[in-house]
C-alpha positions as CSV (number, residue, x, y, z in Angstrom):
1,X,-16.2,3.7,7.6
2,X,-13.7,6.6,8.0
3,X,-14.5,10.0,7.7
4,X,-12.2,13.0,7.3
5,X,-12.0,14.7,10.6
6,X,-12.4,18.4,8.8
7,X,-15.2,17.4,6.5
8,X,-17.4,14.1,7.6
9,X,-18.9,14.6,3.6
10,X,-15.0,13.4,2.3
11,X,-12.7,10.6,2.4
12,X,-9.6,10.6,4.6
13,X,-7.7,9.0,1.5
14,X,-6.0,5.4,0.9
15,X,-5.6,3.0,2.7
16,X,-4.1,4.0,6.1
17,X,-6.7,7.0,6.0
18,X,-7.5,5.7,9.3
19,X,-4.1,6.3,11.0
20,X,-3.8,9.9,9.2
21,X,-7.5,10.9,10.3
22,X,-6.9,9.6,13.8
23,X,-3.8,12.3,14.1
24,X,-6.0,15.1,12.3
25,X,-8.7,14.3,14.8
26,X,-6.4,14.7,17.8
27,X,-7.3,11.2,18.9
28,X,-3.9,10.3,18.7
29,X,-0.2,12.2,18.6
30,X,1.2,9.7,16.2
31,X,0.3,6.9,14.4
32,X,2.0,4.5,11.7
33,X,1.2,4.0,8.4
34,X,2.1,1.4,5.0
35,X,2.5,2.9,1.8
36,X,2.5,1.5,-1.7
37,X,1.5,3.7,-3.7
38,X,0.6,6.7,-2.2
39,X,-1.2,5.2,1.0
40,X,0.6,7.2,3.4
41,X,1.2,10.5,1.4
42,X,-2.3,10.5,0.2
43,X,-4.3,10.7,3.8
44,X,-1.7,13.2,5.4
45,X,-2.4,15.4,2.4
46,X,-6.3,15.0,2.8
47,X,-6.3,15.0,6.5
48,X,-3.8,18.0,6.8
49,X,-1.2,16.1,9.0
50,X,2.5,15.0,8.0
51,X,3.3,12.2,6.6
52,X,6.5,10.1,5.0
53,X,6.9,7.0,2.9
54,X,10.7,6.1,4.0
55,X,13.2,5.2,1.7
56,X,12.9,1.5,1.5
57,X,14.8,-0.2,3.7
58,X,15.5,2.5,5.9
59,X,12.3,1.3,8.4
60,X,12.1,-2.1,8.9
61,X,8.9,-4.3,7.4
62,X,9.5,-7.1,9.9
63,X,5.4,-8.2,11.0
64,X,3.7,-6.3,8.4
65,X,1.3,-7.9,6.3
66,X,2.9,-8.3,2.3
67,X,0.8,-6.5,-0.3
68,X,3.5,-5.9,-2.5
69,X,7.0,-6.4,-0.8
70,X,9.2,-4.2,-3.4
71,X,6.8,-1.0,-2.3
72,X,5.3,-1.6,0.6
73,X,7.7,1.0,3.3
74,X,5.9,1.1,6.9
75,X,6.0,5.3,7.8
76,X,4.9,7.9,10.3
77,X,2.0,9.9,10.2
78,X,2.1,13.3,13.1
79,X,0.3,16.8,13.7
80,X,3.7,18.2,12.7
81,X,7.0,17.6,10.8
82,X,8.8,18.0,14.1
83,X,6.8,15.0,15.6
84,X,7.3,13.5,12.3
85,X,11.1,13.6,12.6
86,X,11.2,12.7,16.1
87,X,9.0,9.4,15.4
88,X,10.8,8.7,12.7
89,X,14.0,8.3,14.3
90,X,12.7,5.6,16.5
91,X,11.2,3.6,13.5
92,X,14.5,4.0,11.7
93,X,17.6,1.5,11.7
94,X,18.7,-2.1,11.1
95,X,16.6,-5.0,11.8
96,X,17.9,-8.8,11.6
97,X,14.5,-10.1,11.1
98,X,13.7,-7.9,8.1
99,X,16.5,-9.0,5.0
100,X,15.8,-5.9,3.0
101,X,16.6,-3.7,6.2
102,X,19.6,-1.3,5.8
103,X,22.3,-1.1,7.9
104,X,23.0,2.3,8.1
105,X,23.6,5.3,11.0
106,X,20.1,6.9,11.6
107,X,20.9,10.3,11.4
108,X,19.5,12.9,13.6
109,X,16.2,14.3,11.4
110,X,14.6,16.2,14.6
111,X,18.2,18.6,14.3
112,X,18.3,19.0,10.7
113,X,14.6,21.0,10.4
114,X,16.2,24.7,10.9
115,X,19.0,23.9,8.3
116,X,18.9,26.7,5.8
117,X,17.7,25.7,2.0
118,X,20.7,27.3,0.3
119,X,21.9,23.6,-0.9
120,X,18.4,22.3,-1.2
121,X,17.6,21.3,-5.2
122,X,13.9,20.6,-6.0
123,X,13.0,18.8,-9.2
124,X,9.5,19.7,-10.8
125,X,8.5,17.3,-13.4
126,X,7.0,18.8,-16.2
127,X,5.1,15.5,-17.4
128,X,3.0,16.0,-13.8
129,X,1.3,19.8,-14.4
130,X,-0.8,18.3,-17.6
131,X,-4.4,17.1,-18.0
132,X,-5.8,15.5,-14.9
133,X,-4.2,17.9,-12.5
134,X,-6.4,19.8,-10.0
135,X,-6.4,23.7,-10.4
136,X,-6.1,24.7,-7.0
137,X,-4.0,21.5,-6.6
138,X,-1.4,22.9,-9.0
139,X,-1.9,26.4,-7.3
140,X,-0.8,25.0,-4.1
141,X,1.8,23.5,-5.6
142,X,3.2,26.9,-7.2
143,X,2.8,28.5,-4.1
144,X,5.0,26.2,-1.9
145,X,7.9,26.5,-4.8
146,X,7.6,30.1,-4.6
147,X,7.9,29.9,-0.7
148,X,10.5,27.2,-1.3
149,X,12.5,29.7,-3.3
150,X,12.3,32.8,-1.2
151,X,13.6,30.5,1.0
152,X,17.1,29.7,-0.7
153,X,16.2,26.6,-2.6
154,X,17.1,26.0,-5.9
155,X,13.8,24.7,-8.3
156,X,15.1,22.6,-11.6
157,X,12.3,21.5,-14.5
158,X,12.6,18.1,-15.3
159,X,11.3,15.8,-17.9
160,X,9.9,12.1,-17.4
161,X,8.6,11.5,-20.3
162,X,8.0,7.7,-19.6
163,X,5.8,8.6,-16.3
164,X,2.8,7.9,-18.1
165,X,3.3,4.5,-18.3
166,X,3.8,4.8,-14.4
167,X,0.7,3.7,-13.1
168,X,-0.1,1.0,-16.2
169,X,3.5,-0.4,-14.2
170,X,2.0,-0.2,-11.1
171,X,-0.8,-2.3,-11.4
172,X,0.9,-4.9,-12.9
173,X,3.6,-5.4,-10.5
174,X,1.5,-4.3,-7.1
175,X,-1.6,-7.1,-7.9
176,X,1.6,-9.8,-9.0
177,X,3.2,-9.5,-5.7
178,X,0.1,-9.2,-3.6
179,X,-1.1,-12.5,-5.4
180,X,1.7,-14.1,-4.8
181,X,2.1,-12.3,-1.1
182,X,-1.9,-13.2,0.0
183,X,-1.2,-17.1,-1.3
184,X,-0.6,-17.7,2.3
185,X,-3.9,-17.1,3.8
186,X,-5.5,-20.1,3.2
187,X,-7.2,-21.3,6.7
188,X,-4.1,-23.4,7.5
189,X,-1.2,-21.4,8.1
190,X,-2.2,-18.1,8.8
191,X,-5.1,-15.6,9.2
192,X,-8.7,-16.6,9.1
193,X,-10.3,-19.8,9.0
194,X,-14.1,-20.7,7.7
195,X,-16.2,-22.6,10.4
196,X,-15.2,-26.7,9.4
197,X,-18.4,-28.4,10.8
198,X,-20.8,-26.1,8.7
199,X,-18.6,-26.3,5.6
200,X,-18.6,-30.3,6.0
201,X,-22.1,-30.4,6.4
202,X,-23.0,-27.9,3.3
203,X,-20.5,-29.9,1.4
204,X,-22.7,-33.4,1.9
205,X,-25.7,-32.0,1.2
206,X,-24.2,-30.9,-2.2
207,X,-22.9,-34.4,-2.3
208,X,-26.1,-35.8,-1.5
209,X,-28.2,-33.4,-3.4
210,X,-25.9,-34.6,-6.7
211,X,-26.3,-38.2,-6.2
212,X,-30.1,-37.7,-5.8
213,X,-30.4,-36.2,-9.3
214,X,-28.4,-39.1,-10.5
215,X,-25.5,-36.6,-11.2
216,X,-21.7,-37.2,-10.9
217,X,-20.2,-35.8,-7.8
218,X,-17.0,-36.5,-9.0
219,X,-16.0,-32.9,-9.4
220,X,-17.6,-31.6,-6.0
221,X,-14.8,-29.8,-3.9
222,X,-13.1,-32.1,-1.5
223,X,-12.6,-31.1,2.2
224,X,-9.5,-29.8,2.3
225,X,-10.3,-27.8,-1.6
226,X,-13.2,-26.3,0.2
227,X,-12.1,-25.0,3.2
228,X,-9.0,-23.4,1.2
229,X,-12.2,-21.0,-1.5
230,X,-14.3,-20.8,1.8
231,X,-11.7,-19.8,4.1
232,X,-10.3,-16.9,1.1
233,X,-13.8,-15.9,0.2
234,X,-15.3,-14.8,3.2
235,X,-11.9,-13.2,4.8
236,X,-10.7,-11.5,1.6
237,X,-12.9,-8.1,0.9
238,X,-14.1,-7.2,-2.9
239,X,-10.9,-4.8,-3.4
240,X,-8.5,-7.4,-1.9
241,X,-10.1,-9.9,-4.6
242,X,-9.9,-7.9,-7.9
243,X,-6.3,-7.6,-6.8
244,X,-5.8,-10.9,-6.4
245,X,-7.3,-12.0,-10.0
246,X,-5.7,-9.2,-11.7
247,X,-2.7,-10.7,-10.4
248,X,-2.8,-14.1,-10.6
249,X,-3.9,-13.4,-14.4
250,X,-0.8,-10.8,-15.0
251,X,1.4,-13.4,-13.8
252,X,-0.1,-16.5,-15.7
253,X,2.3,-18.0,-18.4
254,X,-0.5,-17.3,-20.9
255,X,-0.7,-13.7,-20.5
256,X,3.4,-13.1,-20.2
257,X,5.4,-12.9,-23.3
258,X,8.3,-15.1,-22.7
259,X,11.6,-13.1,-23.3
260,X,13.6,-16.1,-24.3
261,X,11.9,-18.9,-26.9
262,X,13.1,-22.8,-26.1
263,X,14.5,-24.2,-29.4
């Protein structure tokens, strides 16, 4: 299990906690991250590193594994924004083997950091300092505005007043694409696959076990049926499940309301 490097008591934060406590440790300059929902921003927060969740499409996806492909944005983690800026522009740019990759001029982020903040706006939503809010999270908060403003940046209060359905959203559409996303790994064509000679063999003597009782083995798993639960069940972990059935149940025509009737 990961630790955070500045407190072994506390988590390093979602799931690429690993990559941002890895940077905060100094075991590594830079390391990549994915990020969803927060998985990126999150651990460079708790691990007091940089971190960046791109805009999506601007770094390309190609040969990472689908959770939930309209989120999921692969990102840098780095001991600074400088390295931050300077990895990024490597991970930036157009790829042919990713169809939701922009084509676009990476501009130059490492010679932008010393521009002045005269033109910068900064939106506060005022929907996000309410109940659940940290004190000294808030008061952090506060103080980077303030230091934002001394600076030359402009600060505007917003209104969202729809955020609260935000994360309801989320967790219907993440789990529905990472159902349909993880449908994949089966045992056949990609990822992990359950050992066949012990699965055959535990598989007769359910067979045999049935017929002894004088029972109908008619609905006993076939080969192929077996290795496919096997093969998901033991390379799927309990998290990875619950998103999985949460899906798959979000996304069954008996849950959905249909928007058009059939006459």
């Amino acid at each position: 299990m990961t630790h955070n490097p500045w407190d072994l008591t506390r988590i390093p934060g979602g799931s690429s906690g690993g990559a941002a406590a890895a940077v905060a440790a100094r075991m590594a300059p830079l390391s990549l991250g994915t990020d969803t929902g927060g998985s990126i921003r999150c651990p460079a927060s708790l691990c007091g590193v940089s971190g960046l969740k791109p805009t999506y499409g601007r770094v390309s996806r190609y040969g990472l594994v689908a959770f939930a492909s309209s989120l999921d944005q692969i990102g840098p983690i780095a001991a600074s924004v400088e390295d931050l800026a300077l990895l990024l522009e490597v991970l930036a740019g157009h790829d042919p083997l990713d169809s939701t990759s922009i084509d676009l001029p990476v501009p130059p982020y490492s010679q932008t950091l010393a521009k002045p903040l005269e033109n910068l706006r900064i939106g506060l939503v005022r929907e996000h300092f309410g109940e659940g809010l940290d004190g000294e999270v808030e008061a952090a908060i506060r103080e980077a505005v303030r230091v934002y403003e001394s600076l030359g940046a402009k600060v505007k209060h917003l209104s969202m007043p729809h955020g609260k359905y935000g994360v309801a959203a989320y967790y219907v559409v993440a789990p529905c694409e990472a159902s349909s996303n993880l449908a994949r790994y089966d045992g056949v064509h990609y990822g992990y696959r359950t050992d066949e000679k012990q699965m055959i063999a535990e598989l007769e003597s359910q067979r045999k076990s049935l017929e002894k009782a004088g029972a109908a083995a008619d609905d006993l798993d076939n080969p192929l049926v077996r290795m496919y639960r096997r093969s998901r069940a033991e390379a799927f972990g309990p998290e990875v499940k619950r998103r999985i059935m949460l899906g798959t149940f979000a996304s069954a025509p008996a849950t959905t309301t249909p928007i058009t009737r059939r006459r």
